[in-house]
SEVOGU-477552 format. One record per residue (C-alpha): residue number from 0; residue in three letters; x, y, z. Coordinates in steps of 0.05 Angstrom, whole numbers, plus 5000, padded with zeros to 4 digits. Each point is the difference from the previous one (the first is absolute). Last residue first. Layout:
! residues N
+-----+------+------+------+------+
|  nr | rest |   xx |   yy |   zz |
+-----+------+------+------+------+
| NUM |  ALA |    X |    Y |    Z |
...
+-----+------+------+------+------+
! end
This chain:
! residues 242
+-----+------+------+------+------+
|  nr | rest |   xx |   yy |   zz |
+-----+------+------+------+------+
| 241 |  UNK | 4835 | 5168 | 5649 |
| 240 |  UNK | 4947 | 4957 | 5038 |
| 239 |  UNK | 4960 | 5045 | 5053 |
| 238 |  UNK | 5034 | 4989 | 5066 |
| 237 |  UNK | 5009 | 5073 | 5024 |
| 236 |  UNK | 4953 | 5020 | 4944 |
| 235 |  UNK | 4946 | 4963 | 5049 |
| 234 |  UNK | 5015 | 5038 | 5054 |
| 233 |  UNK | 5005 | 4950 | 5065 |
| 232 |  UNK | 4957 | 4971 | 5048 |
| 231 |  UNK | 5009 | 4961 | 5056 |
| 230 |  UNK | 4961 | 4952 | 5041 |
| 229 |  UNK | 5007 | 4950 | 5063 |
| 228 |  UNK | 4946 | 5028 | 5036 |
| 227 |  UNK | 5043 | 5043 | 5038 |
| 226 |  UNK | 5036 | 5031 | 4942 |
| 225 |  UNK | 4923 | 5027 | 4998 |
| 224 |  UNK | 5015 | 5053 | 5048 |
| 223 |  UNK | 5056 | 5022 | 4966 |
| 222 |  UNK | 4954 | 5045 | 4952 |
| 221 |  UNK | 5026 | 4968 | 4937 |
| 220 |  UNK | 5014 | 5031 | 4942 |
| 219 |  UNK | 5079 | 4973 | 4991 |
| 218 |  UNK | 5053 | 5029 | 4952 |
| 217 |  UNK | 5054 | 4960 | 5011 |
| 216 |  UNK | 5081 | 5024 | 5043 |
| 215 |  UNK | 4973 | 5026 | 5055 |
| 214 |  UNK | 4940 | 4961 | 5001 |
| 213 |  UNK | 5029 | 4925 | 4995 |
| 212 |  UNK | 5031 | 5015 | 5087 |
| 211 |  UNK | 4929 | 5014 | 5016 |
| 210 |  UNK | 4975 | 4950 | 4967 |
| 209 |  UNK | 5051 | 4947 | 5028 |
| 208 |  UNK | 4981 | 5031 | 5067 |
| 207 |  UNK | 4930 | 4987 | 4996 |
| 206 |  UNK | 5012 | 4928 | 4971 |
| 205 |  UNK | 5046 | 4980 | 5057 |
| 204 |  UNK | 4945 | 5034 | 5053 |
| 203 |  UNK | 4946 | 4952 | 4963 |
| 202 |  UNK | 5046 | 4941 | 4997 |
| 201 |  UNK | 5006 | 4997 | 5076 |
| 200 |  UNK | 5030 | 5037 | 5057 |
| 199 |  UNK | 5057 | 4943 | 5001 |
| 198 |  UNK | 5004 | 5011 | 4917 |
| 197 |  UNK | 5021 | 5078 | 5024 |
| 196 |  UNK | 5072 | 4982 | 4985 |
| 195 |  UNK | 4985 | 4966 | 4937 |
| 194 |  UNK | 4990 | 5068 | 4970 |
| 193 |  UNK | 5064 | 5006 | 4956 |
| 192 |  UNK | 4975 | 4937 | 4968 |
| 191 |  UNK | 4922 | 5032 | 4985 |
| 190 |  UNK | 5042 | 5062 | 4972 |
| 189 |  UNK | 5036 | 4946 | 4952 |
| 188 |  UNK | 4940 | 4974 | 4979 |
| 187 |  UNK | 4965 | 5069 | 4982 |
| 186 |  UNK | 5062 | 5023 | 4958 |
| 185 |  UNK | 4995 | 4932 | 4963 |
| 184 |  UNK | 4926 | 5006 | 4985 |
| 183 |  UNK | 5006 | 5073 | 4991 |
| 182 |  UNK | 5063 | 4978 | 4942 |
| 181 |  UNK | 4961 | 4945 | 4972 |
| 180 |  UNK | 4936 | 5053 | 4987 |
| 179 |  UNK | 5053 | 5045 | 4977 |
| 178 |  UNK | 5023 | 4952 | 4939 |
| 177 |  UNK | 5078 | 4990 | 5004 |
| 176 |  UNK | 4988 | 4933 | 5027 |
| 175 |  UNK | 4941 | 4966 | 4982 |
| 174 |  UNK | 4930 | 5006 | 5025 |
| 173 |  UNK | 4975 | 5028 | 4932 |
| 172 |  UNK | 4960 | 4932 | 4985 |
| 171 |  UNK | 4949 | 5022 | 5065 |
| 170 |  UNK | 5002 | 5071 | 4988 |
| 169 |  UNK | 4936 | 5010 | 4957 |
| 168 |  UNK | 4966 | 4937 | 5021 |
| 167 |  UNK | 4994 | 5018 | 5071 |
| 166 |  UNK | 5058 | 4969 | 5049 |
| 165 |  UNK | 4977 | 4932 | 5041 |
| 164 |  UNK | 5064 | 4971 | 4986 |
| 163 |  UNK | 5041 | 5068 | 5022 |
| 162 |  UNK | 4966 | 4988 | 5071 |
| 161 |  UNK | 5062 | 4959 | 5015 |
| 160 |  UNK | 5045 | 5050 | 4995 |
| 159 |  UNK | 4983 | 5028 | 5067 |
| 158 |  UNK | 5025 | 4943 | 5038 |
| 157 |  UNK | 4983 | 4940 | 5036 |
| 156 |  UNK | 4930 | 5031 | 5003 |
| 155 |  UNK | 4942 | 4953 | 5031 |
| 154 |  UNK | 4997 | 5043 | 5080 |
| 153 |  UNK | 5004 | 5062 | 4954 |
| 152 |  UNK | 4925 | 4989 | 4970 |
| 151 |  UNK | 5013 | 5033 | 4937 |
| 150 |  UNK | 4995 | 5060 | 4954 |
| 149 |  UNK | 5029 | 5038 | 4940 |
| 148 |  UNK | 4971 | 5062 | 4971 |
| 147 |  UNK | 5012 | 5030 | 4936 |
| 146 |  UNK | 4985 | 5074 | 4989 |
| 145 |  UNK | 4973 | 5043 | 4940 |
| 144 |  UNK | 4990 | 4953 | 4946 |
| 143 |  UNK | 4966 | 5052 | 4934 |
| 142 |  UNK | 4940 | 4967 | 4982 |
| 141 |  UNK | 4977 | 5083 | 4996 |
| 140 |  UNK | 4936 | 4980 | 5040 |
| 139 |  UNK | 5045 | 4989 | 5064 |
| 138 |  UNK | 5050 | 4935 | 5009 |
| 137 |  UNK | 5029 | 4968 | 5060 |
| 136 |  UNK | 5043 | 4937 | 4988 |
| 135 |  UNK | 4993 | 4936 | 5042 |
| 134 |  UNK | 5047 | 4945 | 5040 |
| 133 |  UNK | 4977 | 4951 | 5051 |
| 132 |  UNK | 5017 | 4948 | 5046 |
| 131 |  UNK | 4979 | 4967 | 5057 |
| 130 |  UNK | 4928 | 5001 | 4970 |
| 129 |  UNK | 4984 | 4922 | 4996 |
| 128 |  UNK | 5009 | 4985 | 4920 |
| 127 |  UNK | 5050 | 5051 | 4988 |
| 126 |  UNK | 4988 | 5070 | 4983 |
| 125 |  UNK | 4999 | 5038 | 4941 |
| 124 |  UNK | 4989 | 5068 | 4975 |
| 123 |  UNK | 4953 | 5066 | 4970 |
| 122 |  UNK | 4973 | 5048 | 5045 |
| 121 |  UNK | 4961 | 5047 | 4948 |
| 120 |  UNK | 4975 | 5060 | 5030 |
| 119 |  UNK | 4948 | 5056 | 4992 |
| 118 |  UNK | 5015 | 5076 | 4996 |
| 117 |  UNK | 4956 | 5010 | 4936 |
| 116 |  UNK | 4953 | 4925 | 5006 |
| 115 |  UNK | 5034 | 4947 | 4972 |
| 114 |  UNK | 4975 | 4964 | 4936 |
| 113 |  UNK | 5070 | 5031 | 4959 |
| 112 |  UNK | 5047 | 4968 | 5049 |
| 111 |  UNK | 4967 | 4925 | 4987 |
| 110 |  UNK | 5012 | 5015 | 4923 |
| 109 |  UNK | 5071 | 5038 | 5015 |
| 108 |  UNK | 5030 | 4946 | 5044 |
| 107 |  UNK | 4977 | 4945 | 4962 |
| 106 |  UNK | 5036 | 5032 | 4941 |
| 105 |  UNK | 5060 | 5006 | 5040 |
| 104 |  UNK | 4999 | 4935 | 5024 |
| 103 |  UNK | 5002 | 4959 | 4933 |
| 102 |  UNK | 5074 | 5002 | 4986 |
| 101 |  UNK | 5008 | 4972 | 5066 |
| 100 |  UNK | 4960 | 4940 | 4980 |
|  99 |  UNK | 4942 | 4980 | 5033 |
|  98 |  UNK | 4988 | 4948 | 5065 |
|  97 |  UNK | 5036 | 5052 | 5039 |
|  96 |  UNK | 4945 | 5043 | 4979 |
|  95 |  UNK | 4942 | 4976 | 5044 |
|  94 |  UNK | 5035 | 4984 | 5067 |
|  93 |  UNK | 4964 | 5054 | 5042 |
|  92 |  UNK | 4970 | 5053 | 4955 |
|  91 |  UNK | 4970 | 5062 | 5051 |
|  90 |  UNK | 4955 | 5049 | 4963 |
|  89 |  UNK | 4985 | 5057 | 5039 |
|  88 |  UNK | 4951 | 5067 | 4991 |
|  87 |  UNK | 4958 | 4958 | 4947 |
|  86 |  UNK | 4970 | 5034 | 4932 |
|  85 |  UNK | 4926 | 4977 | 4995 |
|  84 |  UNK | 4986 | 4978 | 4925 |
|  83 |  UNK | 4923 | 4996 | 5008 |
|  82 |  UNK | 5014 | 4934 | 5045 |
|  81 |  UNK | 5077 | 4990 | 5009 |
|  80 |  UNK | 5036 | 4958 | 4943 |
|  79 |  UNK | 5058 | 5009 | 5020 |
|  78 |  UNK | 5046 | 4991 | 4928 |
|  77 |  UNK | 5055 | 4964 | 5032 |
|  76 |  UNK | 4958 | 4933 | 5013 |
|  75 |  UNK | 4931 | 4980 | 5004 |
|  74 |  UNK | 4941 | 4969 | 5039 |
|  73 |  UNK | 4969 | 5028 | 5059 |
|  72 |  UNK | 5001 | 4997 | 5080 |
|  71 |  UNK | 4958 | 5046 | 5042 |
|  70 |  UNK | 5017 | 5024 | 5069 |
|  69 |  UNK | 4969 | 5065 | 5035 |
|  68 |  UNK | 4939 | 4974 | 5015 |
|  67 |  UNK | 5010 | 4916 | 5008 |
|  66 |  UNK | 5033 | 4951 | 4940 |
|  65 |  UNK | 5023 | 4943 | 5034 |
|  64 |  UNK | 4960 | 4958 | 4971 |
|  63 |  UNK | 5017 | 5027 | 4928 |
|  62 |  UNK | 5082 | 4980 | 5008 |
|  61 |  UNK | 4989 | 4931 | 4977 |
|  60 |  UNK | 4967 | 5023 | 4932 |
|  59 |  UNK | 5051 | 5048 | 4992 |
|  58 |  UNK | 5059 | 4947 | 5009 |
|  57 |  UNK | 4957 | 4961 | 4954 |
|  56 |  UNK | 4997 | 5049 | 4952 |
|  55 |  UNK | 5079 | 5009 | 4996 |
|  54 |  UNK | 5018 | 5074 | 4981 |
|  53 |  UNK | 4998 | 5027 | 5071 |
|  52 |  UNK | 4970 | 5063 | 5036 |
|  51 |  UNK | 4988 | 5013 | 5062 |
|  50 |  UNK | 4963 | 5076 | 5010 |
|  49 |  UNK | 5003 | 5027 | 5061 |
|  48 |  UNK | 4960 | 5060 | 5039 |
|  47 |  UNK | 5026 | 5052 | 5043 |
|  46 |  UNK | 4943 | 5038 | 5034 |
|  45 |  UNK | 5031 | 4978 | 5067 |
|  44 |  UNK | 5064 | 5043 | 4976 |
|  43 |  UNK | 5047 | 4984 | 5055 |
|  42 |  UNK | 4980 | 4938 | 5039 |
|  41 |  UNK | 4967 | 4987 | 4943 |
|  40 |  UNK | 5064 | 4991 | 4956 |
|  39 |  UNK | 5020 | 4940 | 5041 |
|  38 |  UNK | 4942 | 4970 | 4994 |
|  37 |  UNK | 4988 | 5002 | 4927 |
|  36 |  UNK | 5083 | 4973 | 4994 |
|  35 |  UNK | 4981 | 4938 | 5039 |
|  34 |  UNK | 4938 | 4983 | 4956 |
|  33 |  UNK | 5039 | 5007 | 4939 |
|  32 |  UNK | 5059 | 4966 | 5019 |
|  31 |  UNK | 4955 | 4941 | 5023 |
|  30 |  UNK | 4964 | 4986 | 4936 |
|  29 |  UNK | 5032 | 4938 | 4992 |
|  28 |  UNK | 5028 | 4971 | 4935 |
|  27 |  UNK | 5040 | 5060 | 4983 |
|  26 |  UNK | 4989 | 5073 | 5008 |
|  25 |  UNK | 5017 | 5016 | 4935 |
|  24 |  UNK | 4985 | 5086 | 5004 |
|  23 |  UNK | 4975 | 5022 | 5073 |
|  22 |  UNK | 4969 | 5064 | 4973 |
|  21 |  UNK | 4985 | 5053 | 5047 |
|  20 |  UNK | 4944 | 5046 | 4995 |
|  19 |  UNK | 4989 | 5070 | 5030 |
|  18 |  UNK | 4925 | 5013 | 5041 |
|  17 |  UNK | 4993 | 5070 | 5002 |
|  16 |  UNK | 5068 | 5025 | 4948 |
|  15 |  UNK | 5071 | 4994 | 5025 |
|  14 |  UNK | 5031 | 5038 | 5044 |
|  13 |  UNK | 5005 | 4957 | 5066 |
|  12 |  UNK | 5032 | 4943 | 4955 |
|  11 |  UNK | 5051 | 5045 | 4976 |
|  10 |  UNK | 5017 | 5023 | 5063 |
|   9 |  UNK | 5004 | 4930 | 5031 |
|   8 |  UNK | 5051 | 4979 | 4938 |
|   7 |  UNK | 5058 | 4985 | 5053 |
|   6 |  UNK | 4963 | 4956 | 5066 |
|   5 |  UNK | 4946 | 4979 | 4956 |
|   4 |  UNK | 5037 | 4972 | 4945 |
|   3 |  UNK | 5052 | 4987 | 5048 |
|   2 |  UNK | 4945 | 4952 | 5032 |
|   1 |  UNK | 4978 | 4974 | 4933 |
|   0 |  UNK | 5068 | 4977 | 4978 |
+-----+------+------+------+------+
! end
């Protein structure tokens, strides 16, 4: 997540304000996500600072230690609670609403959406325990999803399909068929089939050519570069539940 962050947002990051905050929001029992994604930004804003923040004291409490310039780790949820109401260029939610219900997403959407800096992102998704596989929405300060992104290390993927368990909240219950998220998932599956030929070159060169074969027919946002690195990324009223 934070490397297409980097690799697709870079603009935005480049524009914001001297010294632009990102918020790692629920970053878990370790502080690690939060320490990782402060790096990563550095190497292209090196005034980038993060903020961790987690509703569990102890997970704060735990985090403090690791605190350094740059990385500071507070208390809360949804409502940010930056120091003197700072507004945060990117806000990335790993895992935090699939423990909601979908009814609840869009007003978690808006509340987080309405902290952001103008122009800043919300990367909103989940991921599985050891990062083969993820799945996250894009949003802008309107909490309007722009894009959703799927992602895995190919060498783990049986099949495309198989990322639909780690979908975000607001598609995960839609993937059934005659819902367009089920019908991307299908179309993508049955690309990945008609790619087995390149399997000998090895899963990346299947998945390049499954996503080239998905574009003529989906409306993908991807610079094919980042087929690559096992992504793609598709308009989210492509897949948007009707």
């Amino acid at each position: 997540m934070d490397r297409w962050i980097l690799a697709t947002h870079a603009a935005t990051l480049r524009r914001a304000p001297h010294s632009p905050v990102a918020v790692d929001l629920g970053y878990g029992a370790t502080p690690w996500t939060a320490v990782e994604l402060l790096a990563r930004l550095r190497r292209l804003r090196p005034d980038a600072r993060v903020v961790g923040v987690e509703i569990d004291p102890a997970r704060v409490a735990a985090a403090r230690p690791y605190e350094r310039e740059g990385l500071t780790f507070l208390r809360g949820g949804f409502e940010l609670p930056l120091p003197g109401g700072e507004r945060p260029t990117l806000v990335r939610a790993a895992n935090v609403l699939r423990q909601y219900e979908e009814t609840e997403v869009p007003a978690a959407w808006a509340r987080l959406c309405g902290r952001l800096a103008p122009g800043g992102l919300l990367v909103e998704g989940t991921c599985d325990e050891i990062g083969r596989r993820h799945a996250w929405l894009t949003l802008g300060p309107d909490a309007v999803p722009r894009t959703l992104t799927l992602a895995a290390r190919l060498a783990t993927l049986p099949t495309p399909s198989a990322l639909a368990e780690r979908l975000p909240k607001a598609l995960i219950h839609h993937n059934v068929p005659g819902q367009p998220i089920h019908r991307f998932l299908t179309d993508l599956d049955r690309a990945w089939a008609a790619a087995a030929p390149y399997a000998p070159l090895g899963a990346r060169q299947r998945w390049i050519h499954a996503a080239r074969a998905l574009a003529t027919a989906w409306p993908l946002t991807d610079d094919p570069r980042r087929w690559r690195q096992g992504e793609i990324t598709v308009r989210w009223e492509a897949v948007a539940p009707s």
